[in-house]
KETORKE-570700 format. One line per field, with one value per atom (N, C-alpha, C): residue number from 1; residue in three letters; atom name; z, x, y. Coordinates in Angstrom, 1 decimal, always signed. Each point is the difference from the previous one (the first is absolute). Layout:
<nodes>
zakol = [NUM ...]
gupa = [ALA ...]
vose = [CA ...]
w = [Z ...]
u = [X ...]
v = [Y ...]
</nodes>
This chain:
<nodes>
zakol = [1 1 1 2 2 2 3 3 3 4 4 4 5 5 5 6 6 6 7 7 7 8 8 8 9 9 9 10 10 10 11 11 11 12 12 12 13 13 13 14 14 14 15 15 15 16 16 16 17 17 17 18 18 18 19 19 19 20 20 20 21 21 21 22 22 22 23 23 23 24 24 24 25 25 25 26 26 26 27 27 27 28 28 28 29 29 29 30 30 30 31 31 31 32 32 32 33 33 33 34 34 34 35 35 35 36 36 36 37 37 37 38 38 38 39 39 39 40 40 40 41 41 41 42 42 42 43 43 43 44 44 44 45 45 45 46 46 46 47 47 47 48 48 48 49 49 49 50 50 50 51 51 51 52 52 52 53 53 53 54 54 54 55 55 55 56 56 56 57 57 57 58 58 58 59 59 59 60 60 60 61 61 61 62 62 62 63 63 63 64 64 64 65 65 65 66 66 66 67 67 67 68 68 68 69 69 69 70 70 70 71 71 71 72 72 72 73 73 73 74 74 74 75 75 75 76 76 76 77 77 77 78 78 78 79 79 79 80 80 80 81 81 81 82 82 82 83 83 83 84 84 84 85 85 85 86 86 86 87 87 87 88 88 88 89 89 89 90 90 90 91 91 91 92 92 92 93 93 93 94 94 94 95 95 95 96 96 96 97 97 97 98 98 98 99 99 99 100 100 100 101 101 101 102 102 102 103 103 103 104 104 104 105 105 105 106 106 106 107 107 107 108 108 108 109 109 109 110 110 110 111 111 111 112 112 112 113 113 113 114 114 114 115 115 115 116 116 116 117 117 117 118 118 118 119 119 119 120 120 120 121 121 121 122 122 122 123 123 123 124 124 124 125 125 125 126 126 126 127 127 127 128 128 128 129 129 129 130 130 130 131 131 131 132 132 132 133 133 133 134 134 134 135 135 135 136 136 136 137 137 137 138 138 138 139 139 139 140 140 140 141 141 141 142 142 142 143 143 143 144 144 144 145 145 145 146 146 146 147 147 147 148 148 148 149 149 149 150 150 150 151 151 151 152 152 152 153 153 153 154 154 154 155 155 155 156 156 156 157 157 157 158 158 158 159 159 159 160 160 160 161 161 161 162 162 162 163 163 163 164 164 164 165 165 165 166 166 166 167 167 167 168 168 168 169 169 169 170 170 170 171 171 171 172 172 172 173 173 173 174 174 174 175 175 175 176 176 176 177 177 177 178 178 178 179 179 179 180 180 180 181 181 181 182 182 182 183 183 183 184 184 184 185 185 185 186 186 186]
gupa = [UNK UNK UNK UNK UNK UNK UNK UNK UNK UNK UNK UNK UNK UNK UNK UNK UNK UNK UNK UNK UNK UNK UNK UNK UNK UNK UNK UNK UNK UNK UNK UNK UNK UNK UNK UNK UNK UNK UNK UNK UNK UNK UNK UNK UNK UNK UNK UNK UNK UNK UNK UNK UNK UNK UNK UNK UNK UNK UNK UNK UNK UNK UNK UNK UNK UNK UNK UNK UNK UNK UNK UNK UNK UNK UNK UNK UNK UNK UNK UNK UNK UNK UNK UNK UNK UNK UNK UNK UNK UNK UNK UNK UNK UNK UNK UNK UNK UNK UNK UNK UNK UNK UNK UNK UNK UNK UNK UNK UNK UNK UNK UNK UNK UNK UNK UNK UNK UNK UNK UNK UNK UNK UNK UNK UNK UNK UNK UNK UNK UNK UNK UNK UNK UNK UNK UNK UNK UNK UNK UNK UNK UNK UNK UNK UNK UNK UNK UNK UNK UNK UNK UNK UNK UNK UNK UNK UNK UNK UNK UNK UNK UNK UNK UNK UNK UNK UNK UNK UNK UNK UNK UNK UNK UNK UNK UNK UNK UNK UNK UNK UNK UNK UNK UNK UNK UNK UNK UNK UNK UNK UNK UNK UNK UNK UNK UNK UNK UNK UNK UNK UNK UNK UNK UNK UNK UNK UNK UNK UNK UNK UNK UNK UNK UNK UNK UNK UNK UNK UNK UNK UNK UNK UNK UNK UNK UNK UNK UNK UNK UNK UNK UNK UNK UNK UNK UNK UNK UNK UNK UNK UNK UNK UNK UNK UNK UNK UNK UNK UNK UNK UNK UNK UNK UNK UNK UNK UNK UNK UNK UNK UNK UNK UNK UNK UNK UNK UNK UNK UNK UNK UNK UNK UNK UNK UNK UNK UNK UNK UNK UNK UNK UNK UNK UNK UNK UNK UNK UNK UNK UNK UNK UNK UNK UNK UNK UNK UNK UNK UNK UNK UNK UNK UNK UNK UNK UNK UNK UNK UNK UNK UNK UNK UNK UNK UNK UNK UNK UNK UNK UNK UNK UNK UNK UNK UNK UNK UNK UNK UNK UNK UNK UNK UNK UNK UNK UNK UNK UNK UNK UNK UNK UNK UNK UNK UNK UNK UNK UNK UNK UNK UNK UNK UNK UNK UNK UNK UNK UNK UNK UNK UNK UNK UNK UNK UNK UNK UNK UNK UNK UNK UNK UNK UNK UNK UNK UNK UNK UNK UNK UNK UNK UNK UNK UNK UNK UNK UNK UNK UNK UNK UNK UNK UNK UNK UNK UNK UNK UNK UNK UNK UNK UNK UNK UNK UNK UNK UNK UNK UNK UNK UNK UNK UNK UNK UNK UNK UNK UNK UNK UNK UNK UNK UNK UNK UNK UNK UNK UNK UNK UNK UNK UNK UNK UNK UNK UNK UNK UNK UNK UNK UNK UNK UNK UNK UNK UNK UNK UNK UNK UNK UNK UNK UNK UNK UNK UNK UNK UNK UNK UNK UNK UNK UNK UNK UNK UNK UNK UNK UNK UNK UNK UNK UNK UNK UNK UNK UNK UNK UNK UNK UNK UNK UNK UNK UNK UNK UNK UNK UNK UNK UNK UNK UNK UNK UNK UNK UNK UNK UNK UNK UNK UNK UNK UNK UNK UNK UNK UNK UNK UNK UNK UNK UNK UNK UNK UNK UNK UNK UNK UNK UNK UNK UNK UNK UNK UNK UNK UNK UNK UNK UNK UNK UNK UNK UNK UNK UNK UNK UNK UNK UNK UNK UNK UNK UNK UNK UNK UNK UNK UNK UNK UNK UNK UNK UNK UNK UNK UNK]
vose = [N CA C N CA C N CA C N CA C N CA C N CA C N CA C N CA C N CA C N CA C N CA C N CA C N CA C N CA C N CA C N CA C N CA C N CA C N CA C N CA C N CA C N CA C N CA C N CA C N CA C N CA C N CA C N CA C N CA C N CA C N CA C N CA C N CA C N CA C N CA C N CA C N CA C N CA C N CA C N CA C N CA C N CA C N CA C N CA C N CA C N CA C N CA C N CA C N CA C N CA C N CA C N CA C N CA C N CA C N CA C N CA C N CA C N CA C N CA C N CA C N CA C N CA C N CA C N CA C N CA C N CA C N CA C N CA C N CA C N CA C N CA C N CA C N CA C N CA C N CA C N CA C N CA C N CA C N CA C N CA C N CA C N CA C N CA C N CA C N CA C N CA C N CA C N CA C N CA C N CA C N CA C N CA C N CA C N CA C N CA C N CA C N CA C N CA C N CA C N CA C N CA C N CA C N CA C N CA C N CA C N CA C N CA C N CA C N CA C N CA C N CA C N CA C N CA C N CA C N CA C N CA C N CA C N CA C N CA C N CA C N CA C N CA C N CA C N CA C N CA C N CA C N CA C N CA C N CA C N CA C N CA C N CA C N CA C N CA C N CA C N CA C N CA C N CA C N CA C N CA C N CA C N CA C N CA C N CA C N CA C N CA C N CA C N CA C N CA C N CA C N CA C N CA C N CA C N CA C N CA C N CA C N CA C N CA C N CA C N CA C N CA C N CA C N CA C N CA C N CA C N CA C N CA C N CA C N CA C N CA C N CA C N CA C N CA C N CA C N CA C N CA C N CA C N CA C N CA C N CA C N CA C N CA C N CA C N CA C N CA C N CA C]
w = [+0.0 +0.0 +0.0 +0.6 +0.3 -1.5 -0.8 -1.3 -1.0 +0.0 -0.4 +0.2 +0.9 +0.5 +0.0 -0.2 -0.4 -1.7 -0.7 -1.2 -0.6 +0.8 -0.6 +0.7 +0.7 +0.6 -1.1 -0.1 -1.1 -1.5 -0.6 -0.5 -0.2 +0.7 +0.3 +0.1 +0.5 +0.0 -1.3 -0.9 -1.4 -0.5 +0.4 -0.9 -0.1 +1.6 +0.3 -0.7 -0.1 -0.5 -1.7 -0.4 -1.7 -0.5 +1.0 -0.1 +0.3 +0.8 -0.1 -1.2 -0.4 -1.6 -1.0 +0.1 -1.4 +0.7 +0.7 +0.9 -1.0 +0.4 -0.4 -1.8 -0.9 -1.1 -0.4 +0.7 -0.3 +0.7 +0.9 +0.2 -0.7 -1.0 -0.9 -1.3 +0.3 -0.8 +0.4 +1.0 +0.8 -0.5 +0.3 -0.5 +0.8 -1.1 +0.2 +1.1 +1.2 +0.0 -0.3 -1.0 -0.4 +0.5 +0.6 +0.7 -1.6 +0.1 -1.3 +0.0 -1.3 -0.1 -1.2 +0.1 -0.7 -1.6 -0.3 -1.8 -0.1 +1.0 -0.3 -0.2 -0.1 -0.7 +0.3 +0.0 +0.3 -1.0 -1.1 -1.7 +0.0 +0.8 -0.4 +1.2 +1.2 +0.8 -0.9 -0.2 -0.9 -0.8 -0.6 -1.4 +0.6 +0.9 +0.5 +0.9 +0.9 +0.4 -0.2 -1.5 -0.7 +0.3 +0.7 +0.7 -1.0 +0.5 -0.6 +0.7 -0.6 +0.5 +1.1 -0.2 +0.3 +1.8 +0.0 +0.9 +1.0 -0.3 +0.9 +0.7 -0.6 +0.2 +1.3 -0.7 +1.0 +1.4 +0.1 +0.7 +0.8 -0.2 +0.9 +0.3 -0.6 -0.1 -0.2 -0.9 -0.7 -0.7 -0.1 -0.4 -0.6 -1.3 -1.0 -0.3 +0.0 -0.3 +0.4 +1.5 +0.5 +0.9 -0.5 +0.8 +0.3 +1.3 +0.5 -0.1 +0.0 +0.2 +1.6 +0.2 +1.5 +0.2 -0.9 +0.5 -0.2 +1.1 -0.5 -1.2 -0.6 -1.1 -0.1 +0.6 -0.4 -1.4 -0.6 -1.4 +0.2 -1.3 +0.2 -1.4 +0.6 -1.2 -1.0 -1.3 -1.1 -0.2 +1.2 -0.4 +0.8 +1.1 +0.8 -1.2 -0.2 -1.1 -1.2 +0.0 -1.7 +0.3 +1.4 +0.3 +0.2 +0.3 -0.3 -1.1 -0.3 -1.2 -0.6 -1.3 -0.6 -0.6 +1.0 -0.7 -0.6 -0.9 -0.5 -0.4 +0.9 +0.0 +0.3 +0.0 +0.0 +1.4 +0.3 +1.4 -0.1 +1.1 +0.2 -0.5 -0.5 -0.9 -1.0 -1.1 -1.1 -1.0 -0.5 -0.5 -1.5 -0.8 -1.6 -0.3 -1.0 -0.9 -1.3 -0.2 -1.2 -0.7 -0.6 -0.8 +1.6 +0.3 +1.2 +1.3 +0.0 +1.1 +1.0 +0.8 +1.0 +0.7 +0.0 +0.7 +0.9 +1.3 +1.2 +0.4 -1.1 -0.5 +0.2 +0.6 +0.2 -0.6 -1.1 -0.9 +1.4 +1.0 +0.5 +1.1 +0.4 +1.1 -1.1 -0.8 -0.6 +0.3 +1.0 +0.2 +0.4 +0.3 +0.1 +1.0 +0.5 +0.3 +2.1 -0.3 +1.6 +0.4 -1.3 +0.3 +0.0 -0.8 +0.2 +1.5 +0.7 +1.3 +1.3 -0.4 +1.0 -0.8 -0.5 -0.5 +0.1 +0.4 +0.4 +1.6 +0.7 +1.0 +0.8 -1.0 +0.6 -0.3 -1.1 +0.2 +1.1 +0.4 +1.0 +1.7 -0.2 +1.6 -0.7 -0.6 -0.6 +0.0 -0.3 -0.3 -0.1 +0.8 -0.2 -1.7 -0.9 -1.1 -1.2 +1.2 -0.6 -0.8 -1.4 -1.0 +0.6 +1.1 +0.2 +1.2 +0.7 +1.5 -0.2 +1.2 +0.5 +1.2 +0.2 +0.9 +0.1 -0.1 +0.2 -1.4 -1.0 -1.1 -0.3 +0.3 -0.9 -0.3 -1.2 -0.8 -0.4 +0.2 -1.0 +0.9 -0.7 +0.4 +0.2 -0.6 +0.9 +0.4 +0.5 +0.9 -0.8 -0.9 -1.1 +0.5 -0.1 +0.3 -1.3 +0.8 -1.6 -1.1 +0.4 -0.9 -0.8 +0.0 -0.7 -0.9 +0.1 -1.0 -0.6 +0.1 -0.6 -0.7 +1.3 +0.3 -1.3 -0.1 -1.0 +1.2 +1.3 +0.6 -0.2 -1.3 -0.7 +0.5 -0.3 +0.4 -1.1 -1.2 -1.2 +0.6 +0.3 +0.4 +1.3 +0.6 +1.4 +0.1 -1.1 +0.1 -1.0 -0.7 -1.4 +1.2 +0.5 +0.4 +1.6 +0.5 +0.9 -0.2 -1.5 -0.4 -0.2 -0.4 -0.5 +1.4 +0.7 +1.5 +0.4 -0.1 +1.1 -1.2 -1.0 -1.2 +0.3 -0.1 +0.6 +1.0 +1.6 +1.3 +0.4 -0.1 +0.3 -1.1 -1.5 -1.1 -0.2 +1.6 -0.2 +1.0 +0.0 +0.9 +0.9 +0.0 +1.2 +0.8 -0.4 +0.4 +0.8 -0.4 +0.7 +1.2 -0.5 +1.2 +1.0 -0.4 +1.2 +1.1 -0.5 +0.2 +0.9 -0.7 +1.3 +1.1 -0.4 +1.2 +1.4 -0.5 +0.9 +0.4 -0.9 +0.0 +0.8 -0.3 -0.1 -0.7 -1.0 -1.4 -0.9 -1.3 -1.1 -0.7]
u = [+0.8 -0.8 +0.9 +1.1 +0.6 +0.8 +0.2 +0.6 -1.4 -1.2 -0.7 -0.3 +0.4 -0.3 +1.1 +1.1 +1.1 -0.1 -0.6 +0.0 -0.9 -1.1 -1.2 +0.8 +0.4 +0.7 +0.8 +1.2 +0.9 -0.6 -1.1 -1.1 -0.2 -0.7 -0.6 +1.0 +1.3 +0.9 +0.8 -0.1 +0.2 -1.1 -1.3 -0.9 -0.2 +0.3 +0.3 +0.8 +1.5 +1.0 -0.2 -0.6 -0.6 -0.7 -1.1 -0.9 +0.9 +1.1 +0.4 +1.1 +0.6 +0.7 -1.1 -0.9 -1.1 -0.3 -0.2 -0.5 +1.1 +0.8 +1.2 +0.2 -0.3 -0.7 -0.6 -1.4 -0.9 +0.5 +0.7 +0.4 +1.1 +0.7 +0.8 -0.8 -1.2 -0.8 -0.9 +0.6 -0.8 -0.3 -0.8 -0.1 +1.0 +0.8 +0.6 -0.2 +0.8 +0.0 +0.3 -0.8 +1.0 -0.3 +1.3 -0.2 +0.0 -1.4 +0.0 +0.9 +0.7 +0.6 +0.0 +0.3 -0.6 -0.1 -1.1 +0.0 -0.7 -0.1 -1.1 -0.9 -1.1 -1.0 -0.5 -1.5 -0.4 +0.3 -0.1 +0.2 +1.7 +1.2 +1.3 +0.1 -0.7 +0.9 -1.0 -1.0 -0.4 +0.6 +0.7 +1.0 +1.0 +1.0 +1.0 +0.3 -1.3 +0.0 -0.8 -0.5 -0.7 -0.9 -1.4 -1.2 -0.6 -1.4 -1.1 -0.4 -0.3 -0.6 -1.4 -0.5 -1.6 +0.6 +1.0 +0.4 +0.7 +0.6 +0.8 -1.2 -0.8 -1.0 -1.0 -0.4 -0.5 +0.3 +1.7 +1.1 +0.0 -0.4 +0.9 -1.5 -1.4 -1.0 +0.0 +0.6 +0.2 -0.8 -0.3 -1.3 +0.6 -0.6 +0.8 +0.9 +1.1 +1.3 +0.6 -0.3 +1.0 +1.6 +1.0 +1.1 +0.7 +0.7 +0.7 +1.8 +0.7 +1.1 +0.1 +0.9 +0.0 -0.6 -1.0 -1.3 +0.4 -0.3 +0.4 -0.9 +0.3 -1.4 +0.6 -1.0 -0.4 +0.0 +1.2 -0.3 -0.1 -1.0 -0.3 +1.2 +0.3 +0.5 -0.8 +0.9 -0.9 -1.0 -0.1 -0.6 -1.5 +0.3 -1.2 -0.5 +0.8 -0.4 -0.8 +0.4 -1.2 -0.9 -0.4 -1.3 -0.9 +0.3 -0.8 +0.1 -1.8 -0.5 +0.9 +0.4 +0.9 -0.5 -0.9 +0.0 +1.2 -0.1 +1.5 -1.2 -0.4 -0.6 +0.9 -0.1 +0.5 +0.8 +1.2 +0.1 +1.2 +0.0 +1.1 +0.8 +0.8 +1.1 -0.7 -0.7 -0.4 +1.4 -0.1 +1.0 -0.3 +1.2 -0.2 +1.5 -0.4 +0.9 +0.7 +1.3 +0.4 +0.8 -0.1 +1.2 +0.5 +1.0 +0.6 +0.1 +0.0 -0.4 -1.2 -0.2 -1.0 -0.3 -0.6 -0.3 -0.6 +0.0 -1.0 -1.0 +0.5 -1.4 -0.9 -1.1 -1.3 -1.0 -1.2 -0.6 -1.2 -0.3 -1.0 +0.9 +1.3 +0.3 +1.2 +0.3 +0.8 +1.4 +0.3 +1.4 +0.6 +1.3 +0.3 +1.5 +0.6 +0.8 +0.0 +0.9 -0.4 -0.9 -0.1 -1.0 -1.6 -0.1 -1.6 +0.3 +1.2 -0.2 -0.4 +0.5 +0.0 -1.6 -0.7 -1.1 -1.0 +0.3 -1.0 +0.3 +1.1 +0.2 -1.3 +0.0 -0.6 -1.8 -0.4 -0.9 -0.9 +1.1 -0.5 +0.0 +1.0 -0.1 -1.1 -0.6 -1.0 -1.3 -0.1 -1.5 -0.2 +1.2 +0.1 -0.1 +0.1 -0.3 -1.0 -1.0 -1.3 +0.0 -0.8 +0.0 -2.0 -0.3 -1.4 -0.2 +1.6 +0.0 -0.4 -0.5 -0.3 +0.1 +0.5 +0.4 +0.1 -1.2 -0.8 +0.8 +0.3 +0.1 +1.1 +0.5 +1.5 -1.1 +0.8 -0.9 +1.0 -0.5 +0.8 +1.2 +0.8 +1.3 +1.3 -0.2 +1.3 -0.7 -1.3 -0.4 +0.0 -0.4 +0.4 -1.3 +0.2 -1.0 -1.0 -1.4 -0.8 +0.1 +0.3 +0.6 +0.7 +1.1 +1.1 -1.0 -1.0 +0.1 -1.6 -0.3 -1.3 -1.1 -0.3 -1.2 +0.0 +1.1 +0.6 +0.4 -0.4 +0.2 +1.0 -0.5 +1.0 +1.3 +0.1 +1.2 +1.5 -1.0 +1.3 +0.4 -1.1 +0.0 +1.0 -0.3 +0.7 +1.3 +0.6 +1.0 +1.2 -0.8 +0.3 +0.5 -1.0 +0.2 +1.4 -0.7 +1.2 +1.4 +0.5 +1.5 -0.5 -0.7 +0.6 +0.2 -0.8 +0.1 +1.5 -0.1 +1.8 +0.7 +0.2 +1.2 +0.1 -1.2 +0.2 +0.2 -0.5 +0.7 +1.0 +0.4 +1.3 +1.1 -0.6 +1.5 -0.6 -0.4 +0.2 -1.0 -0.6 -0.4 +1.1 +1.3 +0.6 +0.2 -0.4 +0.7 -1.3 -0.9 -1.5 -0.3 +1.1 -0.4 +1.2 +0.7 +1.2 -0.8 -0.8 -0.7 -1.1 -0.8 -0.8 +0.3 +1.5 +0.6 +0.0 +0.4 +0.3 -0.7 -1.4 -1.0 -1.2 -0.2 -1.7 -0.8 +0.4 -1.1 +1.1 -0.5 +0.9 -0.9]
v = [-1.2 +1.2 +1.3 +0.3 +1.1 +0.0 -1.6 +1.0 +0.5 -0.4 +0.4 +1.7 +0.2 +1.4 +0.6 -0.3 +0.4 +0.2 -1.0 +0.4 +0.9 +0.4 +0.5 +1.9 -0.3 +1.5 +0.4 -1.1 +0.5 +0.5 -1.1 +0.5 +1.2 +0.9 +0.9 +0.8 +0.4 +0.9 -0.2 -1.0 +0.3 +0.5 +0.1 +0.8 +1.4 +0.1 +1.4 +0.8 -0.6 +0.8 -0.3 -1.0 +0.2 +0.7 +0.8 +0.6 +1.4 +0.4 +1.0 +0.3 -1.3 +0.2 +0.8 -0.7 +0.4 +1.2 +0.4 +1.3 +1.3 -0.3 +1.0 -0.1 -0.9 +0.1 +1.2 +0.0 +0.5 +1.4 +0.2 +1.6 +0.8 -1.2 +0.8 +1.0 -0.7 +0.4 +1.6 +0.3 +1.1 +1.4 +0.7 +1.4 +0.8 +1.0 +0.5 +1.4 +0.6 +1.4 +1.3 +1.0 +1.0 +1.0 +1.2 +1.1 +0.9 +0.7 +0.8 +1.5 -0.1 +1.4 +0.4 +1.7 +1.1 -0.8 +0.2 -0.3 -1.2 -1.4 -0.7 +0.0 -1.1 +0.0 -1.3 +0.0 -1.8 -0.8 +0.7 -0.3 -0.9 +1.4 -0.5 -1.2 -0.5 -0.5 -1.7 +0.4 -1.3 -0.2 +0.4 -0.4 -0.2 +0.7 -0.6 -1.1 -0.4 -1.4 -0.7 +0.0 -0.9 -0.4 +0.7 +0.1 +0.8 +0.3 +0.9 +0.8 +1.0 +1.4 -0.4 -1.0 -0.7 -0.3 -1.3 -0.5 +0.9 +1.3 +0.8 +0.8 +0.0 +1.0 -0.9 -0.9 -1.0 -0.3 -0.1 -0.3 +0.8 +1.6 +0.9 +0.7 -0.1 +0.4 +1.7 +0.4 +1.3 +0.4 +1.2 +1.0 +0.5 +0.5 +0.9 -0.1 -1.5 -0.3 +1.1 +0.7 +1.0 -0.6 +0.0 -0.3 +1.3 -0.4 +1.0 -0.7 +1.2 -0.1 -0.4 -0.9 -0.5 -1.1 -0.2 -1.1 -1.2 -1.4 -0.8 -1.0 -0.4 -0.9 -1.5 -1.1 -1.2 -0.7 -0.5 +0.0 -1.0 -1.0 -1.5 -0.2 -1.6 -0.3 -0.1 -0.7 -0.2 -1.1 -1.0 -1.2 +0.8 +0.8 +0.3 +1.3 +0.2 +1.8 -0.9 -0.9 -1.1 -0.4 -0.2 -0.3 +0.9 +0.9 +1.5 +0.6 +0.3 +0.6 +0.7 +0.3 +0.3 +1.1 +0.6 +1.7 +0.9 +1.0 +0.5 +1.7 +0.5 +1.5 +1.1 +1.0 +1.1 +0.2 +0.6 +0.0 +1.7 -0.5 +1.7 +0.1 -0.8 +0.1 -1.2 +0.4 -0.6 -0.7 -1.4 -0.7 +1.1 +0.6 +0.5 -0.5 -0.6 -0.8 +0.5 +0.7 +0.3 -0.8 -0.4 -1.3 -0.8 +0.4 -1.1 +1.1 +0.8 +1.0 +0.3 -0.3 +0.2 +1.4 +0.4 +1.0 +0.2 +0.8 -0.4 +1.4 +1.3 +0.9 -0.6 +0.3 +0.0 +0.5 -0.1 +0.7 +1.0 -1.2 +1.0 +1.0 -0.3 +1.1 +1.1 +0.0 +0.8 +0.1 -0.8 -0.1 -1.7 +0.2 -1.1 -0.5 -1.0 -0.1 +0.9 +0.7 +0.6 +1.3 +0.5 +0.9 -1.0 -0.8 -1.4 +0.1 -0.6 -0.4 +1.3 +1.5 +0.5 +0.8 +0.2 +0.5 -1.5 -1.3 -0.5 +0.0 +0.1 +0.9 +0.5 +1.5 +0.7 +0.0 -0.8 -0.8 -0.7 -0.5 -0.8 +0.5 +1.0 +1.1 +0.8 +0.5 +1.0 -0.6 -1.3 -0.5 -1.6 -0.5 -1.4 -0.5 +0.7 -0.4 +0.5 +0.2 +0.1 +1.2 -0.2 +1.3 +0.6 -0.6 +0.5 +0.8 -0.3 +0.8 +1.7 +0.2 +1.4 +0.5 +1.5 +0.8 +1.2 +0.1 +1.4 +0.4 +1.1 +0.2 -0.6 -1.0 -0.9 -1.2 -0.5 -0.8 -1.1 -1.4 -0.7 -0.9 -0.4 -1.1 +0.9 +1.2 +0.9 +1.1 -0.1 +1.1 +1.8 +0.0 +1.4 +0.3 +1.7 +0.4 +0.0 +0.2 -0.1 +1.1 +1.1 +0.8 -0.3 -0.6 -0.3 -1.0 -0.9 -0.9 +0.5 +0.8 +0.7 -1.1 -0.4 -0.8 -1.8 +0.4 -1.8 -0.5 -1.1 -0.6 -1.1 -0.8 -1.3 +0.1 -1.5 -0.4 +0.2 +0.1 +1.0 +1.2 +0.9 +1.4 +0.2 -1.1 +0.5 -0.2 -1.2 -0.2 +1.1 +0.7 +0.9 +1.3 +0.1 +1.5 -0.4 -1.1 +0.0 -0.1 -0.7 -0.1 +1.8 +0.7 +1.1 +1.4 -0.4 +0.2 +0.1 -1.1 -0.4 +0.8 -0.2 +0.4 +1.4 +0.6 +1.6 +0.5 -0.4 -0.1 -1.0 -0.5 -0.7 -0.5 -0.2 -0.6 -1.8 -0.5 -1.4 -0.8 -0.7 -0.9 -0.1 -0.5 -0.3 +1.4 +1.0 +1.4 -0.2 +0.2 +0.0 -0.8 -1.6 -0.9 +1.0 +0.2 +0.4 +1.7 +0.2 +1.2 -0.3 -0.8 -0.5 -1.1 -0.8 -0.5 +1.4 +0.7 +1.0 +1.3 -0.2 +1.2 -1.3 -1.2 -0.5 +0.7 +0.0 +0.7 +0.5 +0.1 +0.6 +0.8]
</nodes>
């Protein structure tokens, strides 16, 4: 009896430790952590670790594909990024393709690279996003007053007049974010 129970132990502590071989398998497989900086995009960190725009989003539960510099983001690998819907829609840095050149221009925010990051920035301290927010006469996803956008609410309009906003008080989105780092409002 005691080798019987000797062998069913031994048993069992080889299942254990087989079960933690395969265990470690499946975690080479793991979703990646990236600390985001200036110029990404949900668009670029899906292409660079071979995931999808669908899965990061899901992963990190992100609104308006807004990332921040500093932020950390959950990327799934590619086997978990395939099992999720393979939507390919519009995002903050929109994929445009010229012969072999990529570009990370944006058609709906007008810019790209680290001005995209610090103008969805200020987005997101201004209105969480939203092109429908309101406060008392600021309108919109960067808070413009309604004057400035003469009663065109849209989300073309708001974005039209805000690059032309910043360009004429500050030069730059990052000049703007650096302004309201240090003002709370731009």
């Amino acid at each position: 009896m005691n080798i019987k129970k000797a062998l069913v132990t031994t048993l069992g502590t080889v299942a254990v430790v087989g079960a933690g071989i395969f265990a470690t398998n499946d975690t080479a497989n793991a979703d990646v952590k990236v600390t985001v900086k200036q110029g990404d995009s949900v668009w670029s960190l899906a292409n660079k670790y071979d995931s999808s725009i669908n899965a990061i989003e899901k992963a990190n539960s992100l609104n308006n594909d807004l990332i921040y510099v500093g932020q950390t983001l959950n990327v799934p690998n590619s086997k978990q990024a395939a099992s999720v819907a393979n939507n390919t829609y519009s995002h903050t840095a929109s994929q445009a393709t010229t012969n072999t050149t990529t570009s990370t221009a944006s058609a709906s925010t007008g810019v790209s690279g680290s001005e995209a990051s610090a103008k969805a920035w200020i987005a997101n301290k201004e209105s969480s996003g939203s092109y429908s927010a309101r406060n008392g006469q600021y309108v919109g996803k960067y808070q413009l007053s309604s004057s400035y956008l003469n009663g065109d609410y849209s989300a073309a309009n708001q974005e039209k007049v805000a690059n032309s906003y910043v360009n004429s008080r500050y030069g730059s989105w990052s000049a703007a974010q650096a302004f309201w780092q240090s003002h709370g409002w731009y």
